[in-house]
C-alpha positions in Angstrom: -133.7 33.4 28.0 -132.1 33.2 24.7 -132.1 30.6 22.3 -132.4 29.4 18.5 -134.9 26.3 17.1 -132.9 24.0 14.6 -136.0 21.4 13.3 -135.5 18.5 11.1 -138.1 18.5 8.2 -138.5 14.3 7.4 -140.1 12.6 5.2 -138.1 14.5 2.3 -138.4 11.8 -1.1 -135.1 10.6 -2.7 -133.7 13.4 -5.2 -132.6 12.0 -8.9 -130.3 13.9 -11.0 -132.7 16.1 -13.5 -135.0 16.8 -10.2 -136.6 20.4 -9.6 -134.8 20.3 -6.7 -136.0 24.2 -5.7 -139.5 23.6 -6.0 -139.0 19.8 -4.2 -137.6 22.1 -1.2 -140.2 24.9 -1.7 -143.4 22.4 -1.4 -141.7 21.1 1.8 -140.9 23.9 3.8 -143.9 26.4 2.5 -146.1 25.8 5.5 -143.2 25.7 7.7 -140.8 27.9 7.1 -140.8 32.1 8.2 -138.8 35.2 6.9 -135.6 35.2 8.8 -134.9 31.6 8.7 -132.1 29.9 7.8 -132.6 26.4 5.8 -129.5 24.0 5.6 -129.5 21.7 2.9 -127.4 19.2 2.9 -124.8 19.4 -0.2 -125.9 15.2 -1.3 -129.0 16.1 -2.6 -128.2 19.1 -4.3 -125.2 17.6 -5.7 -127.8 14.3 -7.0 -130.2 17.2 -8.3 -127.4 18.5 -10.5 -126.2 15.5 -11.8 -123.3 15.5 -9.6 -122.7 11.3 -9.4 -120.3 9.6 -11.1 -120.6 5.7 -12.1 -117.1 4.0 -11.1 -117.7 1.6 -14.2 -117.1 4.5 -17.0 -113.4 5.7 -14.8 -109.9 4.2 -15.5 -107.8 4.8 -13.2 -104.5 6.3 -13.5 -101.0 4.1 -12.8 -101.3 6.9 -9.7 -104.4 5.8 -8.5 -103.9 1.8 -9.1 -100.5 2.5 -7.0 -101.8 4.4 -4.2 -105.1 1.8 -4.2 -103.4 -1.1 -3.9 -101.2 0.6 -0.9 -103.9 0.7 1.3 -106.5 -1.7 -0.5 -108.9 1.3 -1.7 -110.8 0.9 -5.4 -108.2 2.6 -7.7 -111.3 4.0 -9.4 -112.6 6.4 -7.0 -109.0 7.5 -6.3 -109.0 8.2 -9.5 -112.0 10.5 -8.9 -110.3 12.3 -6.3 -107.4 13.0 -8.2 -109.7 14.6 -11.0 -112.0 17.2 -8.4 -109.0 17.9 -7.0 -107.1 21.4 -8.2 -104.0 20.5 -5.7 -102.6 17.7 -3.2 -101.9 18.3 0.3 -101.0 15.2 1.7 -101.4 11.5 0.7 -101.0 8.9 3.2 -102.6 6.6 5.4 -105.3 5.8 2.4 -107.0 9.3 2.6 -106.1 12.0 0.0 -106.1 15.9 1.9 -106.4 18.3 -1.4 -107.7 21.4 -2.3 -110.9 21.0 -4.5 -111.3 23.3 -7.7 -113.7 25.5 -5.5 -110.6 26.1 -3.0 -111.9 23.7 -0.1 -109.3 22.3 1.5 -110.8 18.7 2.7 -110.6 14.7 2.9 -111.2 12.8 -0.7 -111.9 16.2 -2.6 -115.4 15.6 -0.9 -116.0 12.4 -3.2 -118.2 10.4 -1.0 -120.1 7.1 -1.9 -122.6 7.3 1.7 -126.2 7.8 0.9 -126.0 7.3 -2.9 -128.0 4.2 -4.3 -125.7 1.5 -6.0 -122.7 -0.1 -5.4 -120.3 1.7 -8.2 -122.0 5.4 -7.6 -120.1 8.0 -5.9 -121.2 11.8 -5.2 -119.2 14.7 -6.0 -119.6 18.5 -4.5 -121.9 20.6 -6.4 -120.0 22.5 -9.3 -121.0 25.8 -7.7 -122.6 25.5 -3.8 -122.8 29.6 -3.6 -124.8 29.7 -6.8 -126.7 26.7 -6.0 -127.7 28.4 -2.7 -128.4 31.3 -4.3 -130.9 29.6 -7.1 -132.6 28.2 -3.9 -132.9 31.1 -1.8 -134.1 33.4 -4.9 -137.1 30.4 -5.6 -138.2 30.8 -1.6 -138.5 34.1 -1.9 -140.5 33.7 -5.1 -142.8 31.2 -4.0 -143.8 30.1 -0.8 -142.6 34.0 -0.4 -140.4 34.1 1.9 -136.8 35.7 2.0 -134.4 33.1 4.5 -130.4 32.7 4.5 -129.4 29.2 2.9 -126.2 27.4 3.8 -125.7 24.1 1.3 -123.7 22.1 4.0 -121.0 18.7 3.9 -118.5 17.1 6.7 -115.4 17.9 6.6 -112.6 16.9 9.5 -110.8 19.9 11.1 -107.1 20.1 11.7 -106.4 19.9 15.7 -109.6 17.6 16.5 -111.0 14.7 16.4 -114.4 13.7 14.3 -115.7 15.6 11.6 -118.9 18.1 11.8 -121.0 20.1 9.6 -119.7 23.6 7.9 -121.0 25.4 4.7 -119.9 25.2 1.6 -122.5 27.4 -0.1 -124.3 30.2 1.4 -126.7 32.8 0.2 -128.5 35.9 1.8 -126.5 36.6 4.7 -122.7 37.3 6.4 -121.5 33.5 6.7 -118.8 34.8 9.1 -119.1 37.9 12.6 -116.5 40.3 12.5 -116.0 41.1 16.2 -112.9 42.9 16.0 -112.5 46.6 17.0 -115.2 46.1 19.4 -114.8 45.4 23.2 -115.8 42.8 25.2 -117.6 43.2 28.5 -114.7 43.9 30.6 -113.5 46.5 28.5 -110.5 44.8 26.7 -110.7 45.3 22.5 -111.6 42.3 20.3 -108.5 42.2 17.8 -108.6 38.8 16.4 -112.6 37.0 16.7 -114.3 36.4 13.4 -116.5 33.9 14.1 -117.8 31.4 11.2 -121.3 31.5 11.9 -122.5 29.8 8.8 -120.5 27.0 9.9 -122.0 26.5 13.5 -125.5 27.1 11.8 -124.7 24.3 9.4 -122.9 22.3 12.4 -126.2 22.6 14.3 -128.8 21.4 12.0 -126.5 18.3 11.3 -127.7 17.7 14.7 -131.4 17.0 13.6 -130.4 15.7 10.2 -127.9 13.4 11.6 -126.1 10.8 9.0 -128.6 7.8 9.0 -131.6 9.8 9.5 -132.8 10.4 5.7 -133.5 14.1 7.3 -131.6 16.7 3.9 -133.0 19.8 5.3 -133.4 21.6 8.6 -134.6 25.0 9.6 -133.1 27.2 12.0 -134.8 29.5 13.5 -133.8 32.9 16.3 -130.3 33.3 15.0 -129.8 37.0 14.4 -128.6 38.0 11.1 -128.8 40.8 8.5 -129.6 39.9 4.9 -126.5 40.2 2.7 -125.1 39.1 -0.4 -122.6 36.4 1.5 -120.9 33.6 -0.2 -119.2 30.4 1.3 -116.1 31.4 -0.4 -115.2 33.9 2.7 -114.7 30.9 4.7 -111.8 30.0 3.0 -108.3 30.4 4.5 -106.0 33.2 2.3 -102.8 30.8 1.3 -100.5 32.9 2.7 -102.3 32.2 6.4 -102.9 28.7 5.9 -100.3 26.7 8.1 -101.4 23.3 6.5 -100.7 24.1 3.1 
């Protein structure tokens, strides 16, 4: 039989912006964790680590945002947020904002999210740089417990065509986040001409299944998925313009 291990690590304390957040990760994962792993962090407490957390109290909102608030009775000032991490508008309707984020994720909000931040006027943005964060993490595994694993920083996003949202990366270090199956055939013969498959984001997809969104659980290991060490970055998951029918 085939199969992979995705397990939960609990018991993870609260992160605070200034935290060491590498060597919070590296203390709880050094017994656990094995050389060909792949950890997935969720992107909240990375984001919290770096300082990433805006206090709604310091924002004015924008005539744009006190309009669009008082539509569809949201608080004008994390609309006015959104606006801010956001590089272009999609679509605005309904009382959620699609845009495209600085980092070129095309998502709900800009990712601004006030769940599992502490306070009432607190909301948490995406990390500046997820790849490089990723990359800062999997660099201080390798250093110390010593041991060289893929790491995929992770957030929900809703998908076009279907309902709910799930997991995908938004950072990833130390391996291929995507399988290039094309020119090869499958096992009837016929050629592959059009499966890439985003790996990173089914890996991050399944350890949200452990983590879960009430849970407290930020990290989760997952174990027997095949992969070869590469310099990868989350930033091959994103859709070329030209091919993008949402845009």
């Amino acid at each position: 039989m085939k199969g992979i291990k995705v397990l939960g690590l609990e018991n993870f304390p609260e992160v605070r912006p200034g935290d060491d957040l590498n060597c919070m990760i590296s203390g709880a994962v050094a017994r656990d964790l094995r050389p060909h792993d792949v950890l997935v962090v969720t992107h909240k407490i990375v984001s919290k680590a770096e300082g990433r957390l805006v206090d709604l109290r310091t924002v004015e909102p924008s005539t744009l945002a006190k309009g669009y608030a008082a539509r569809y009775g949201k608080d004008p000032r994390q609309i006015e947020v959104v606006l801010r991490e956001s590089r272009r508008i999609v679509r605005m309707d309904r009382g959620i904002i699609i845009s495209e984020t600085h980092h070129g994720f095309v998502c709900a909000n800009a990712g601004v999210d006030a769940s599992n931040v502490p306070g009432d006027d607190t909301v948490c943005l995406l990390p500046l740089d997820p790849d490089a964060s990723a990359a800062r993490l999997g660099d201080a595994l390798a250093e110390d417990p010593g041991v060289e694993v893929a790491v995929v920083v992770s957030d929900s996003f809703g998908r076009a065509w279907r309902h709910g949202i799930t997991d995908v990366a938004i950072g990833v270090a130390g391996m291929d986040p995507v399988a290039d199956y094309r020119g090869l055939r499958d096992p009837h013969g016929y050629p592959i001409e059009a499966s890439v498959l985003a790996v990173a984001d089914e890996l991050a997809a399944a350890a949200e299944l452990v983590m879960g969104k009430t849970d407290g659980i930020p990290l989760a290991i997952v174990r027997g998925y095949s992969y070869s060490p590469t310099s990868g970055n989350a930033r091959e998951l994103l859709m070329p313009p030209e091919r993008d029918m949402f845009r």
